[in-house]
Backbone as JSON, one array per atom type, in Angstrom:
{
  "sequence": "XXXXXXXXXXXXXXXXXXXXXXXXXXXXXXXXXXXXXXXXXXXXXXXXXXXXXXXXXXXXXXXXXXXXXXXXXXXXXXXXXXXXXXXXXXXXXXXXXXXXXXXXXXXXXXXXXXXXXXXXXXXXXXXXXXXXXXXXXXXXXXXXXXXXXXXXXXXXXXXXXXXXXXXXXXXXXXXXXXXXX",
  "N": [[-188.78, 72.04, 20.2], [-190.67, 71.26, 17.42], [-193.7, 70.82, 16.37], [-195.41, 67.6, 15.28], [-195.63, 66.38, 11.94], [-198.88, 66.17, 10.17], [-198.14, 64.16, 8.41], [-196.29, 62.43, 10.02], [-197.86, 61.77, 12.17], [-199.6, 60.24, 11.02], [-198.11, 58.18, 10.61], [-196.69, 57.03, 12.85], [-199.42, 56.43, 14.21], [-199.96, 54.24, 12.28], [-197.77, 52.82, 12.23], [-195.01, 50.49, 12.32], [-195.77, 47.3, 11.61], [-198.14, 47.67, 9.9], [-197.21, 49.6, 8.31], [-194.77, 47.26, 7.43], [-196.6, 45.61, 6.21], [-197.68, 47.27, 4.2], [-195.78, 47.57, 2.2], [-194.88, 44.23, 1.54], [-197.11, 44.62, -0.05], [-196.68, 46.29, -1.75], [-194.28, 44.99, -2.91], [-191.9, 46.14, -2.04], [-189.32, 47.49, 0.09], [-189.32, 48.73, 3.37], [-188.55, 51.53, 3.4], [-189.32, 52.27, 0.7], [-192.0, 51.59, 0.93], [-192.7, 53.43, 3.03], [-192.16, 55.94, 1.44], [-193.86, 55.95, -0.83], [-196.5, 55.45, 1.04], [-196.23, 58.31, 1.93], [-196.42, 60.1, -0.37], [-198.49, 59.39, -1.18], [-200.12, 60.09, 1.78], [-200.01, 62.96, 1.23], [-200.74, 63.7, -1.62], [-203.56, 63.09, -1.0], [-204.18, 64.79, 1.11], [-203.69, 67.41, 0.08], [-205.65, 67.37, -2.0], [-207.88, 67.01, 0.15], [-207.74, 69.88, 0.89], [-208.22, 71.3, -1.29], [-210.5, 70.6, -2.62], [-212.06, 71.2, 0.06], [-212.15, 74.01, -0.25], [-213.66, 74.36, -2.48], [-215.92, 76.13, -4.14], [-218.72, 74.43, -4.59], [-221.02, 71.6, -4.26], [-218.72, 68.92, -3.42], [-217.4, 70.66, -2.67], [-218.85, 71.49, -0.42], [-219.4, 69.39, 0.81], [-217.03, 68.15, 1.35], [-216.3, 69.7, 4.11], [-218.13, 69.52, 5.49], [-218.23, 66.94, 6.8], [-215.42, 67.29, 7.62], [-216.24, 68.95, 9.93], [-217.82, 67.37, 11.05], [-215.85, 65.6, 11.43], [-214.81, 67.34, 13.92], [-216.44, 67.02, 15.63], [-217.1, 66.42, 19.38], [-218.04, 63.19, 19.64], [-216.99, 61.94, 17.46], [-214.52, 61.26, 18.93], [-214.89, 59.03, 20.76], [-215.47, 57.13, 18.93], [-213.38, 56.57, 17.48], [-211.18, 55.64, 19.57], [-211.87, 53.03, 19.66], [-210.76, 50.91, 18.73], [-212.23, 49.39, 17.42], [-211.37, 49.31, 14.63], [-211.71, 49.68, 10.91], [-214.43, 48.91, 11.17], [-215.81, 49.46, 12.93], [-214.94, 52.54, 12.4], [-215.8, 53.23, 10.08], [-218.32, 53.32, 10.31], [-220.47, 55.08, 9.86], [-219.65, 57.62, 9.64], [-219.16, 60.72, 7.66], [-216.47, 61.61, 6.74], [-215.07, 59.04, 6.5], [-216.67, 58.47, 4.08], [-216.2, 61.04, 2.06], [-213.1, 60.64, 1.9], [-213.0, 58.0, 0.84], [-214.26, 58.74, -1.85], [-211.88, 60.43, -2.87], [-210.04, 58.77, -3.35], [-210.06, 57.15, -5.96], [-209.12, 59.71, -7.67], [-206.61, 60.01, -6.51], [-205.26, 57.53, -6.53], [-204.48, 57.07, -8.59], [-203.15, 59.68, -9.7], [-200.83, 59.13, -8.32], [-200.31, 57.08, -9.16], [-198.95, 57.45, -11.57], [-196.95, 59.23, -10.73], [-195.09, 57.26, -9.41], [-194.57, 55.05, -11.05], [-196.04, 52.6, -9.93], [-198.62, 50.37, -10.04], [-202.23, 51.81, -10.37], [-204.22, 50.18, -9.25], [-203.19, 49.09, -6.92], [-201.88, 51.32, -5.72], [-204.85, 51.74, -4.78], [-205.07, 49.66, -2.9], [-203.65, 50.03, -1.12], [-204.34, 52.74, -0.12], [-207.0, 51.77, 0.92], [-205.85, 50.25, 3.27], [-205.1, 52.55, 4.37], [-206.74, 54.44, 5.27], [-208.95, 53.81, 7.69], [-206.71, 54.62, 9.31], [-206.01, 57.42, 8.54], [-208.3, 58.57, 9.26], [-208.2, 58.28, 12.04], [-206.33, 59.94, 12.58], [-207.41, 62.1, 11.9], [-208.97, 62.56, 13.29], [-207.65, 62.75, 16.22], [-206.22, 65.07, 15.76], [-207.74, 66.92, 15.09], [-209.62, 67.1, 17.38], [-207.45, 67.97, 19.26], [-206.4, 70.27, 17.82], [-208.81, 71.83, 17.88], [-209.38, 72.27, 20.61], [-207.25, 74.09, 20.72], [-207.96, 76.31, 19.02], [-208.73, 79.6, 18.58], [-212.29, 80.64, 20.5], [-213.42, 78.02, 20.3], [-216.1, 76.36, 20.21], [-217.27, 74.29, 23.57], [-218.19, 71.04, 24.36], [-221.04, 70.41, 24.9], [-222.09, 72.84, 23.89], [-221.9, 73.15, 21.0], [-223.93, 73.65, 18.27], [-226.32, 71.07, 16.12], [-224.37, 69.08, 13.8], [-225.24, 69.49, 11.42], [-225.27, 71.81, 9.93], [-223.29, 73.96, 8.53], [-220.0, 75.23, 8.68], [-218.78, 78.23, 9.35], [-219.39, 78.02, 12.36], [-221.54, 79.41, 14.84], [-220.54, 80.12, 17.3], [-217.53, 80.94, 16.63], [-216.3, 79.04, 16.11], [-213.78, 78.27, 13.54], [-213.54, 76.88, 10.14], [-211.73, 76.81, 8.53], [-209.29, 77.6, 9.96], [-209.18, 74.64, 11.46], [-209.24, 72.67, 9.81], [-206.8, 73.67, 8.84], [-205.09, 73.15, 11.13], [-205.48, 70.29, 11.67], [-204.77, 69.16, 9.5], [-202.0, 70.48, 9.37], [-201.48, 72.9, 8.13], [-201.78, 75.29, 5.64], [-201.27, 74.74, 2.31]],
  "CA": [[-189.19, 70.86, 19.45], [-191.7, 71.15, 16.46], [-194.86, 69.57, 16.88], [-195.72, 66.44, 14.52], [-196.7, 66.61, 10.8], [-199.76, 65.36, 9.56], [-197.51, 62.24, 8.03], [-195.68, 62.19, 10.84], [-198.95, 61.45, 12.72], [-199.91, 59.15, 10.04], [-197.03, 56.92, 10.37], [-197.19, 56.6, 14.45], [-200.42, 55.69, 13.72], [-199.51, 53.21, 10.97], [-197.31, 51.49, 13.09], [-194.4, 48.63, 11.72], [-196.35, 46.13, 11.44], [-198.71, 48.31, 8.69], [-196.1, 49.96, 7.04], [-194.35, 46.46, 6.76], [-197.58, 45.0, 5.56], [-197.26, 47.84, 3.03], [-194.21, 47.27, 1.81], [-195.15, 43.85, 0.78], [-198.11, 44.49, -1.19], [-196.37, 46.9, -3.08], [-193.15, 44.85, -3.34], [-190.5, 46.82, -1.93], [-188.53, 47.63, 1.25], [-190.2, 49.51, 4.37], [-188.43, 52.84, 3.19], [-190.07, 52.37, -0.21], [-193.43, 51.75, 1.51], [-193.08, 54.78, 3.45], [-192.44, 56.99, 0.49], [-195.54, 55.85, -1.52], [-197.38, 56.46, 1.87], [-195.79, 59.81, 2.02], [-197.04, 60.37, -1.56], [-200.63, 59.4, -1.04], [-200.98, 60.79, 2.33], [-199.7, 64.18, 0.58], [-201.53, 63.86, -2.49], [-204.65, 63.11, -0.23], [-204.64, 65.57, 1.67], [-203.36, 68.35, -1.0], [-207.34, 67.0, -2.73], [-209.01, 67.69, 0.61], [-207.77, 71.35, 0.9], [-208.55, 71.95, -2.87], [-211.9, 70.17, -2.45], [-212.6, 72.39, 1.25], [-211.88, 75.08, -0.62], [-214.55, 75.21, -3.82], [-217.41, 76.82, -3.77], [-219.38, 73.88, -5.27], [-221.33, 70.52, -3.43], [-217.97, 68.9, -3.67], [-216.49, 71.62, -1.5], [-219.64, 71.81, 1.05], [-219.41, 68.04, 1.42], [-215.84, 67.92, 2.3], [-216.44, 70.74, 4.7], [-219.1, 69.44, 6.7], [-217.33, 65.87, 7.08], [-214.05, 68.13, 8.89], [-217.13, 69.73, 10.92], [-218.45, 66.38, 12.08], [-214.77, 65.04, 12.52], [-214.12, 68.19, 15.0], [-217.38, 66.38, 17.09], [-216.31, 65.16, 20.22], [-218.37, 62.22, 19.68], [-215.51, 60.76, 16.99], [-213.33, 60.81, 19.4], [-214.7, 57.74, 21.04], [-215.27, 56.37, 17.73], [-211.48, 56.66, 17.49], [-210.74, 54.97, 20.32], [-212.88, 51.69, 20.31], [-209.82, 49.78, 18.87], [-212.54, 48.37, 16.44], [-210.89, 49.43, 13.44], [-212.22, 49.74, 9.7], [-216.25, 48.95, 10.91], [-216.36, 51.03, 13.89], [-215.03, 54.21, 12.01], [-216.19, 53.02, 8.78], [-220.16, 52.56, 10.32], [-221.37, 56.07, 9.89], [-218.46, 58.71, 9.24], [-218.86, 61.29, 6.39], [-215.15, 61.7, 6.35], [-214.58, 58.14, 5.26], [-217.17, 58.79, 2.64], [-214.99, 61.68, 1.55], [-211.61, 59.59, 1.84], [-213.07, 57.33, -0.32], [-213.81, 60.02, -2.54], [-210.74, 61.2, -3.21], [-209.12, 57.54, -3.12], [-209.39, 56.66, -6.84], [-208.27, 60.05, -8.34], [-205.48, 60.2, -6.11], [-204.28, 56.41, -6.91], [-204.3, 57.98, -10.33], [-202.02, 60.64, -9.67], [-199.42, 58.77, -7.13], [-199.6, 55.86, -10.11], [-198.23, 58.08, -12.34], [-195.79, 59.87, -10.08], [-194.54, 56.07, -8.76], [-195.15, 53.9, -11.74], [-196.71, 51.49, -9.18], [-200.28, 50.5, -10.91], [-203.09, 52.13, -9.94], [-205.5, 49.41, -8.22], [-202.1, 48.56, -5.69], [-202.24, 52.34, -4.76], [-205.64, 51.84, -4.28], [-205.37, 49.25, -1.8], [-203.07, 51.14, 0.46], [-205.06, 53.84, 0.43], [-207.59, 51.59, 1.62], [-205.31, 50.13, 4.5], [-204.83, 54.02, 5.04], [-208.33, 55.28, 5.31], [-208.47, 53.74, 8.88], [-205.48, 55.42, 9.87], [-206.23, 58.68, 8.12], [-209.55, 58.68, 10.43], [-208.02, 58.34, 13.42], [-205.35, 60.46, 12.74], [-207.9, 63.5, 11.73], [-210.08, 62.78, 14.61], [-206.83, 62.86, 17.21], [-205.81, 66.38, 15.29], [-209.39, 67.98, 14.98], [-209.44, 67.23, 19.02], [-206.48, 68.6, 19.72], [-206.74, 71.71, 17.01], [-210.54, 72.42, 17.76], [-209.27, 72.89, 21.6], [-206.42, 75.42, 20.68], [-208.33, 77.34, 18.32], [-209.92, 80.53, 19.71], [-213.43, 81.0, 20.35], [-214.06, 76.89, 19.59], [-217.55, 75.8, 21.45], [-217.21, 73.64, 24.0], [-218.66, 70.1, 23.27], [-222.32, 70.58, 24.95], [-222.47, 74.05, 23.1], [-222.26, 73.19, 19.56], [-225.13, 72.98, 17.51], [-226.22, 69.96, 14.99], [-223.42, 68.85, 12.67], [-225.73, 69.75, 10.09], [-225.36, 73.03, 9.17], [-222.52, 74.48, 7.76], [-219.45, 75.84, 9.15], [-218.15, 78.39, 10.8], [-220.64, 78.2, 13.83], [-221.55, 81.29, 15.18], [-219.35, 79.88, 18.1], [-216.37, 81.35, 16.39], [-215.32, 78.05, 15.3], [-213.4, 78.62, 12.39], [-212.99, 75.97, 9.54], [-210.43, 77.59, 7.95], [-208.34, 76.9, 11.39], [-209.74, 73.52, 11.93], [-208.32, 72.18, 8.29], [-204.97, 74.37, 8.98], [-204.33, 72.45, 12.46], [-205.81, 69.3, 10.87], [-203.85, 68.73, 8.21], [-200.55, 70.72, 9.53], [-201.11, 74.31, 7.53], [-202.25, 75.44, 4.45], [-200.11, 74.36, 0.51]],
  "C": [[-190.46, 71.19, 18.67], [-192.64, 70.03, 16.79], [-195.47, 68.53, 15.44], [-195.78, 66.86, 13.13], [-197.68, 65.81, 10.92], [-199.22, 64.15, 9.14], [-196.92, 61.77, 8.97], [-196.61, 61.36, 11.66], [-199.19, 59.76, 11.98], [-198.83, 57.81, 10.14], [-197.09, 56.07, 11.45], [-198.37, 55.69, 14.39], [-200.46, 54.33, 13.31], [-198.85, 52.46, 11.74], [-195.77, 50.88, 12.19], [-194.83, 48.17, 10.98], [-197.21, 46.54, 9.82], [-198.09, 48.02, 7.47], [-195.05, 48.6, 6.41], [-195.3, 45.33, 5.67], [-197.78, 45.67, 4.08], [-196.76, 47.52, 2.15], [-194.25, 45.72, 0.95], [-196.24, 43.33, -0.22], [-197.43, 45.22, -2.36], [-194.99, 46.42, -3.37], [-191.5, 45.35, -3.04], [-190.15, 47.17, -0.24], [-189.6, 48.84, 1.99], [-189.47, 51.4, 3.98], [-188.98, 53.48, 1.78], [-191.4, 52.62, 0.33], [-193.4, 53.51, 1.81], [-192.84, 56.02, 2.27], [-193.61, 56.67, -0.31], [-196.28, 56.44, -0.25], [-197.39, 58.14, 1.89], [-196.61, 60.47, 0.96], [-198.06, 60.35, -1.16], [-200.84, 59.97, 0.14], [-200.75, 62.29, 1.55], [-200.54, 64.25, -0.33], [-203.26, 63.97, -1.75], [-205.21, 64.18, 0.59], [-204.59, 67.24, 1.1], [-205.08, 68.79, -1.41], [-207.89, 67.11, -1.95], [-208.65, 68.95, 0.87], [-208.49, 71.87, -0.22], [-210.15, 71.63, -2.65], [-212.32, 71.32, -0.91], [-212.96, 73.42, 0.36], [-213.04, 75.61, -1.85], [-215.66, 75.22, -3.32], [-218.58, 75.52, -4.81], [-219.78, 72.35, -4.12], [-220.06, 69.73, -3.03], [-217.27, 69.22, -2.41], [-217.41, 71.43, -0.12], [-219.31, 70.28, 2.08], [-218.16, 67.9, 2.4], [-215.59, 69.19, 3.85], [-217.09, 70.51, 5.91], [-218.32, 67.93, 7.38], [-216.17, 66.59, 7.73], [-215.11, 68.65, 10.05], [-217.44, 68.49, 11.3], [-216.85, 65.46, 12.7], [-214.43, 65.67, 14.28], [-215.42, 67.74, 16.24], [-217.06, 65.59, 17.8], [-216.72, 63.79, 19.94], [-217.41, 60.94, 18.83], [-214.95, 60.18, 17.76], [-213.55, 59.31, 19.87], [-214.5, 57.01, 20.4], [-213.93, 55.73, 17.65], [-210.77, 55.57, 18.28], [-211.08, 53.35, 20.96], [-211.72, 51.19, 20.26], [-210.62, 48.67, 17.76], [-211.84, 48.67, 14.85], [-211.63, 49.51, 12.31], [-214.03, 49.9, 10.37], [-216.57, 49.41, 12.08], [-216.22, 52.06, 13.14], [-216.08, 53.98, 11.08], [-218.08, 53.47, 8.83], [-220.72, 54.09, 9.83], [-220.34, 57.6, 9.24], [-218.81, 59.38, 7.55], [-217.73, 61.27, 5.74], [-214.48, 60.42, 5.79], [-215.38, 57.83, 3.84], [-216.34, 59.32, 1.56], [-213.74, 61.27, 1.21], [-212.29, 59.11, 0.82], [-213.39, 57.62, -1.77], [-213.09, 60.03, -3.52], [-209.91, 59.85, -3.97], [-208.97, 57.36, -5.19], [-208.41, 57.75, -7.54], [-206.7, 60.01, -8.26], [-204.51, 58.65, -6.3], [-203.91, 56.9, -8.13], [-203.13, 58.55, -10.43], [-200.68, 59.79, -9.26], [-198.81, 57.42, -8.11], [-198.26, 56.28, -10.98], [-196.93, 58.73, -12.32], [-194.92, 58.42, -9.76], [-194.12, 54.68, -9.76], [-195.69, 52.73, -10.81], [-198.28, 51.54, -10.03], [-201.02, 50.99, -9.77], [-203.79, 50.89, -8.51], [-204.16, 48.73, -6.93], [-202.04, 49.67, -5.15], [-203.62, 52.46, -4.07], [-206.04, 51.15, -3.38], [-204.23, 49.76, -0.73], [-203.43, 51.9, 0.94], [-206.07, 53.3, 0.89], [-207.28, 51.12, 2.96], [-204.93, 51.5, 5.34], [-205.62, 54.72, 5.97], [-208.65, 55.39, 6.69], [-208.18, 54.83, 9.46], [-205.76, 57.18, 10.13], [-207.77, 58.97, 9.08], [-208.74, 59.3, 11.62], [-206.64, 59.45, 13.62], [-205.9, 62.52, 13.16], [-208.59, 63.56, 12.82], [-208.99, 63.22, 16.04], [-206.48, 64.65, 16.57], [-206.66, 67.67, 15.65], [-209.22, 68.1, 16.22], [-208.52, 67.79, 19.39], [-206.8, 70.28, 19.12], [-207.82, 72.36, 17.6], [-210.11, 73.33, 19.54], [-208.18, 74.26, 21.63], [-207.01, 76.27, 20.03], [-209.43, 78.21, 18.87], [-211.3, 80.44, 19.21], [-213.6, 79.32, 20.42], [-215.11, 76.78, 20.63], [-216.73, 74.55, 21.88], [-218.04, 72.23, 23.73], [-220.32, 70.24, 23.88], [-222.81, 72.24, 24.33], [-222.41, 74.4, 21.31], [-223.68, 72.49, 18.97], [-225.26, 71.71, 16.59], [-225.37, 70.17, 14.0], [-224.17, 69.26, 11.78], [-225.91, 70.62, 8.96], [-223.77, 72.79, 8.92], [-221.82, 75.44, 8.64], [-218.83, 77.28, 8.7], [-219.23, 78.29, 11.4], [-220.65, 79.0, 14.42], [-220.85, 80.68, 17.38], [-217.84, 80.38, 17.92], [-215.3, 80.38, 16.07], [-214.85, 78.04, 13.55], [-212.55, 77.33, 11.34], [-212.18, 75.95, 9.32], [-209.28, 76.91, 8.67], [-208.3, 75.4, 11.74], [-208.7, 72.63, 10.89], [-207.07, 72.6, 8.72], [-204.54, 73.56, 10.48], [-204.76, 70.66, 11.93], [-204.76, 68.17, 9.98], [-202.55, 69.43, 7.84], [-200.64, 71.91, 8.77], [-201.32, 74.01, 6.04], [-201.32, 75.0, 3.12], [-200.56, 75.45, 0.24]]
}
């Protein structure tokens, strides 16, 4: 048995109830919904590899936000059950999400004809989701990947990864977000 995708995750997550809440903002049947989701989480997460990846503020930002997701301390975050203003209170990574959020309504408009500012509120009913999805991943990933520090042996989120722990971003993103495009 193959283990989850990243949307796959995302959907569990998401729930029914979401994805039917989806469905009628944007007008259309729960297998419609889930393909726009599909789209935007894809497109979304396509824009944080590309963004990891440049050598420019841009890139560092989205970089260090995956380095503070992989801190155990999310995880509780994760798990209050408060939704939007627990994650929302402090998190780089929904900085980043939000980010990304208008180009990518942009793109998924264009690919969907759905207007823009209706992709952009799914992707805000997403954002959530997409938290808790990266924080359940990172935790999981961070423990399979060799060398990772244990959680009283990593230094301040503040620097810049890899951590001379042998935690490797690279890996972190690739279990994260299901393997490299």
């Amino acid at each position: 048995m193959s283990e989850p995708s990243f949307q796959d995750d995302v959907f569990n997550e998401l729930g029914d109830d979401k994805l039917t809440e989806i469905a009628g903002l944007l007008g259309t049947d729960a297998n419609g919904a889930r393909d726009t989701v599909a789209q935007t989480v894809g497109a979304m997460t396509g824009d944080l590899q590309q963004k990891a990846g440049a050598d420019d503020d841009d890139g560092a930002e989205v970089r260090q936000a995956f380095a503070e997701v992989a801190e155990p301390p999310l995880q509780g975050v994760s798990t209050l059950g408060g939704g939007l203003g627990g994650m929302l209170s402090g998190g780089m990574m929904a900085g980043v999400l939000a980010k990304v959020s208008k180009p990518v309504a942009n793109a998924v408009s264009k690919k969907t004809g759905i207007p823009a500012p209706t992709i952009a509120r799914v992707i805000e009913m997403l954002i959530p989701v997409l938290l808790a999805v990266l924080a359940k991943r990172a935790a999981a990933g961070k423990g399979a990947a060799a060398g990772a520090p244990t959680a009283g042996a990593t230094p301040a989120a503040s620097g810049a990864a890899p951590a001379e722990g042998g935690f490797d971003l690279g890996d972190l993103l690739g279990n994260i977000l299901g393997g490299k495009k």
